[in-house]
N, C-alpha and C positions, 0 to 999 in steps of 0.2 A: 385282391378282394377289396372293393371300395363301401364305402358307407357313410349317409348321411348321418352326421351328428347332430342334435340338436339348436348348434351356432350356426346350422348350414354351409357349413366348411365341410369340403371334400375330404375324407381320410383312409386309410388302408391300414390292415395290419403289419406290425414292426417286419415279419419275413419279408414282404412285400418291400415293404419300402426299404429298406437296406438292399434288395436285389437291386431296386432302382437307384440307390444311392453308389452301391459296387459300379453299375455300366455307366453312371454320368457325370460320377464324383472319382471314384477310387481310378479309375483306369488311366486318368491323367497322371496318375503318382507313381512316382520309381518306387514306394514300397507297395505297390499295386498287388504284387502275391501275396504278398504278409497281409494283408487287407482283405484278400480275398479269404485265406484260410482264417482269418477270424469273425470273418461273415459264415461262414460254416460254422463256427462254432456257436455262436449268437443262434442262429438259425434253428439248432436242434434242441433250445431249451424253450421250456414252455411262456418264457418271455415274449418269445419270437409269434405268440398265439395272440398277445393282446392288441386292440388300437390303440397305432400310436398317441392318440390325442386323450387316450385313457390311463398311458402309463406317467407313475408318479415315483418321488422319488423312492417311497416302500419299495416299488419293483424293484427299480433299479438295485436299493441296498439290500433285500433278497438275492436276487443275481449275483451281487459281489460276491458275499457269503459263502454261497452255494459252489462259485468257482473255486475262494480261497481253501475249500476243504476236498473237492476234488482232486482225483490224482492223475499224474502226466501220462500220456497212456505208454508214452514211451518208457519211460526211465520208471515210472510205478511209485514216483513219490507225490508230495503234493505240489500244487503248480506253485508259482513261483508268483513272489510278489509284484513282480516288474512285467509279468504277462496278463494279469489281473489287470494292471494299471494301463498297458495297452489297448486292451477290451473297451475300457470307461473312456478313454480319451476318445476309441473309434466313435463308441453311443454319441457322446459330448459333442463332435463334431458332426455323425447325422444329426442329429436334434437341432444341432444351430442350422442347418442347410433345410433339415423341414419347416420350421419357426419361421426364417425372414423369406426363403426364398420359395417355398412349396405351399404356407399356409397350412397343412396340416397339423399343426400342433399350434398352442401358444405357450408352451414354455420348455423350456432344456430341463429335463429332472436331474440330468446327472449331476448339475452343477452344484447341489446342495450336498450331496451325499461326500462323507468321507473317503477317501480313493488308499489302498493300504500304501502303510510306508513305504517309500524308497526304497529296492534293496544296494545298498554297496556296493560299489564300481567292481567287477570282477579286477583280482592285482595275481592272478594267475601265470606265473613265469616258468621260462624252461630253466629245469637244472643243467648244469652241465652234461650229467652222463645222460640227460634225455637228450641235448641236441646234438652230442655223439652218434647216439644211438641212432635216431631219425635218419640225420644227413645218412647216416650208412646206410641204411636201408633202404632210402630213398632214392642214393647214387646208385645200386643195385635193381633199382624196381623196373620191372617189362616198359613201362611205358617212362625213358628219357624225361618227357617234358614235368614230372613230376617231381623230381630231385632240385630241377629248375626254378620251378613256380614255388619252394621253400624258400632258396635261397636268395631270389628278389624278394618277397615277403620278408624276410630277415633283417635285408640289404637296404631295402627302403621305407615299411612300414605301410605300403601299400595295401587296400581292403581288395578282397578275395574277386567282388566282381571287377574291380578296376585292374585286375591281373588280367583276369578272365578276357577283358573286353581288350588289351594293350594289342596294336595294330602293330605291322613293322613299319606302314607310312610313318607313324608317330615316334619310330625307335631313331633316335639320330648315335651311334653309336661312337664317331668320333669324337664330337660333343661328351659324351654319356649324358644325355638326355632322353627321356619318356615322357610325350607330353599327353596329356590328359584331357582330350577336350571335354569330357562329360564325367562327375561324379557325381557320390549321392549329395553331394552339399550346393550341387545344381552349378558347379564354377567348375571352371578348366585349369588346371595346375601343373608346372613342370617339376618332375620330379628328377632329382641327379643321381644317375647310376655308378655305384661305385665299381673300383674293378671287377669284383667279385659277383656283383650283378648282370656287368655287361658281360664277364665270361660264362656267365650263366646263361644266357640269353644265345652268345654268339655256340655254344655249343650243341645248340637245336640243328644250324643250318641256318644264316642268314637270307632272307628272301625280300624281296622286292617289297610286296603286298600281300594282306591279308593279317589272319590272326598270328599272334603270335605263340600263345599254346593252343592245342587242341580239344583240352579237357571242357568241356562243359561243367555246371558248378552242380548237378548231382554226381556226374563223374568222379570231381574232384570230391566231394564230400565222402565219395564211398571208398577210394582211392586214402584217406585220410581216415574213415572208421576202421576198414580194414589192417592199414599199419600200426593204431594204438593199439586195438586187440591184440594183435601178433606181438607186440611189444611189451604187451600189457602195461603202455600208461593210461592209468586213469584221469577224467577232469582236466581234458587239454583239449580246448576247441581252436582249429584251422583261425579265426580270429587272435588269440588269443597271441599270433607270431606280427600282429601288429602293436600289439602290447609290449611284446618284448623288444621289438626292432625300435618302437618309440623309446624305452628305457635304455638302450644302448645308447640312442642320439643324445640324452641328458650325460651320461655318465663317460662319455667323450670329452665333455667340459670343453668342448671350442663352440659349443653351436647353442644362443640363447633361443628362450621360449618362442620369441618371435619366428625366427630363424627354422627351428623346430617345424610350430605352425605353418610355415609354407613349406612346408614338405611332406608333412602326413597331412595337410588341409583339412585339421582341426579349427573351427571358426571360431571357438568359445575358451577362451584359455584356461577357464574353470573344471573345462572336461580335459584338457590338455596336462592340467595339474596333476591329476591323478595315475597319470603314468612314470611318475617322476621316482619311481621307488629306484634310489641307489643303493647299489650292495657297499656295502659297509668296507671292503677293501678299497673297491676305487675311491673312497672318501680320505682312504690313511695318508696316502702323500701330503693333502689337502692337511690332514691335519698334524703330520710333522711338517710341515712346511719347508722347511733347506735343510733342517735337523737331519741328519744319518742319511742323506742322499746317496754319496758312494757305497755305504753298505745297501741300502733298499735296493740300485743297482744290481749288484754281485746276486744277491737273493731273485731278484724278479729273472735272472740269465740261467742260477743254476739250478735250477727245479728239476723234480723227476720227471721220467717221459717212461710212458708204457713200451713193454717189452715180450716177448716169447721166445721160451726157450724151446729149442729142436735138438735132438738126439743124431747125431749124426756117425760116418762111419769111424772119421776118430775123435769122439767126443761130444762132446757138444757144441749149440751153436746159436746166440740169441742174438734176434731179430730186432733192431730198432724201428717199432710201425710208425714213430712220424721221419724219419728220414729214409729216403730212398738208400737204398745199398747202403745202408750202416749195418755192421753187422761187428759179431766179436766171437771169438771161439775162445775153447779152453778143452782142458781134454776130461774137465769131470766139469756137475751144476755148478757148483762152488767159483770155480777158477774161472767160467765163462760169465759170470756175474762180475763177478771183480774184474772182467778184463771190459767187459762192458762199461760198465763205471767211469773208467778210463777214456773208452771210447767216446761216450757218450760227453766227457769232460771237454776232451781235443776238440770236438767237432762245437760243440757249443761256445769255445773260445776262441776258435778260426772265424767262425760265420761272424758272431756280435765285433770281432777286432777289424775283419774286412768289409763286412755289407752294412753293421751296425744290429745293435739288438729286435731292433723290431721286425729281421727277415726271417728269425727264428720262430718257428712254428709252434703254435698254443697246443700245449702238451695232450694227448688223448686223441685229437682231431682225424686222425686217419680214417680212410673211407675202406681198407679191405675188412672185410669179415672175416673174423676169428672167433674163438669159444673163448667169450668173457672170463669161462674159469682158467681159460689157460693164459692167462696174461698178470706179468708180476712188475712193479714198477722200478726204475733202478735212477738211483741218484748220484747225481756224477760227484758230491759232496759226501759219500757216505759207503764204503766198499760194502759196510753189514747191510746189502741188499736180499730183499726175499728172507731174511729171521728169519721164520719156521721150515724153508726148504734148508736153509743153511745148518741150522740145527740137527734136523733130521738128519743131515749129511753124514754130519760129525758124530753123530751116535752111531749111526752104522761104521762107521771108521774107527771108531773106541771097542763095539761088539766085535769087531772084524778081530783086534789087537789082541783081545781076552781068547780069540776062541784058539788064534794062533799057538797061543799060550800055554 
């Protein structure tokens, strides 16, 4: 809808010209969907009715307002400060492209207006029994390549399209190399695969050419809503395992900021900063420094490791889930505890004496499925494993003596 204004400058209403700003401006940009779904949203407020060479910054700061008390129609809360602050920056930058290059307007109103606060860098991390939980469920899920694309996300700190988009031309696997030629920060980066990535990868089916998973990124997002509901974690976005794989590369302590930065292909070391949250134990060596090294040792080797116990035909029988065939009987719950203990001792002080500590496996980690409530932990430091089943044991063994009696 065009119209002469009194400066005899050509102009259209705001709808209008954001269409035309969406097909001649926006479609050049990799966030070109994000741009588009906030051209829709602009679109359906009574904003979108005025000329642009009419609107000042009262509209504009109406418009803020109006969104900051609006609710998400997803989630049913109110929008968020940091989507508000996208909206203003789209206006901000149509207004400079109608301003020097369309002539329909002569000034940017956004730019006077207050834009709300920043909100704070999401520092949203997996707990442990969530990245238990995940990998399990994900090394079981129908579709393989899903288990996969966690575990490089994990492994390298790679964002969700640069997953999406990873070619096998690009995968040099000898190497452990994924090279990147196109991200959102418009540069090509190699990123290094560790084992655990590239066995991730090679367990697809290594191919010549083409993609290397098959999910599409609604795919993957629903593939990813589906498992946290089932799961029931709450406040944990597909994102947020770039977060966490960044906070692992700090808390490695071999690899600095720099170093870091060309690996997640963070450009601003300021945004880089914020991922730096160390957990408070990888800092304790740091700060005993040589102080109790041989005991910090012995302690980091003998930790408990999840366990379930089976009923068997003579007795009992409990299952070590992070080692293959480890197993311990006993002919009642008690004694196959305690004989576990044992087991669980031997085995943990052959492997750290002949392969060294680090080939021992980080306690909980197992991928088979079991019933969370049937799993009791046992410590190879400590025979009064499972207290309350032992307990219980023993009452019934004391009832048993009385009723003899």
């Amino acid at each position: 809808m065009w119209r002469q204004n009194p400066m005899n400058t050509n102009t259209m209403i705001l709808k209008d010209a954001l269409r035309k700003y969406q097909n001649r401006v926006s479609i050049h940009k990799k966030s070109y969907t994000q741009e588009c779904y906030r051209i829709d949203v602009i679109c359906r407020d009574q904003l979108a009715a005025k000329f642009v060479h009419e609107i000042t910054s009262v509209d504009i700061a109406t418009y803020r307002d109006s969104r900051l008390a609006a609710l998400n129609p997803k989630t049913n809360k109110p929008l968020s400060n940091a989507t508000v602050r996208l909206e203003l920056s789209l206006l901000s930058n149509f207004f400079g492209i109608a301003k020097i290059e369309w002539g329909i307007c002569s000034d940017n109103p956004v730019a006077s207006v207050r834009k709300p606060k920043p909100t704070p860098g999401r520092e949203r991390r997996l707990t442990p029994r969530e990245d238990r939980r995940i990998l399990r469920l994900a090394y079981n899920y129908i579709n393989k390549d899903f288990y996969s694309i966690l575990i490089v996300a994990l492994e390298t700190a790679m964002r969700q399209g640069e997953i999406l988009n990873l070619r096998w031309e690009h995968v040099n696997l000898k190497n452990r190399i994924a090279h990147l030629p196109e991200t959102k920060n418009g540069t090509k980066r190699d990123v290094p695969l560790t084992p655990r990535a590239r066995d991730a990868i090679i367990r697809l089916g290594v191919k010549q050419s083409g993609r290397v998973f098959g999910y599409t990124k609604e795919g993957l997002q629903s593939a990813w809503r589906t498992m946290t509901i089932k799961l029931g974690i709450n406040d944990l976005h597909f994102h947020d395992l770039r977060h966490e794989a960044t906070s692992r590369f700090f808390e490695l302590g071999t690899l600095d900021s720099v170093e870091i930065s060309a690996i997640t292909g963070h450009k601003s070391m300021s945004m880089l900063k914020r991922y730096t949250h160390l957990k408070a134990r990888k800092l304790l060596r740091k700060l005993d420094g040589g102080r109790n090294r041989k005991k910090q040792i012995l302690l980091d080797i003998f930790i408990p490791y999840p366990a379930v116990v089976e009923q068997i035909q003579s007795g009992c029988r409990v299952k070590l889930l992070d080692f293959d065939g480890l197993y311990a009987h006993g002919a009642n719950r008690v004694e196959a505890l305690q004989n576990a203990s044992n087991v669980l001792m031997r085995r943990l002080l052959t492997v750290s004496m002949r392969d060294g500590p680090d080939h021992l496996p980080e306690p909980d980690q197992f991928l088979e499925i079991v019933d969370e409530d049937q799993i009791v932990m046992i410590d190879p430091l400590n025979q009064a494993v499972d207290d309350l089943h032992t307990q219980k044991f023993q009452e019934s063994v004391e009832r048993e003596k009385y009723a003899d009696t």
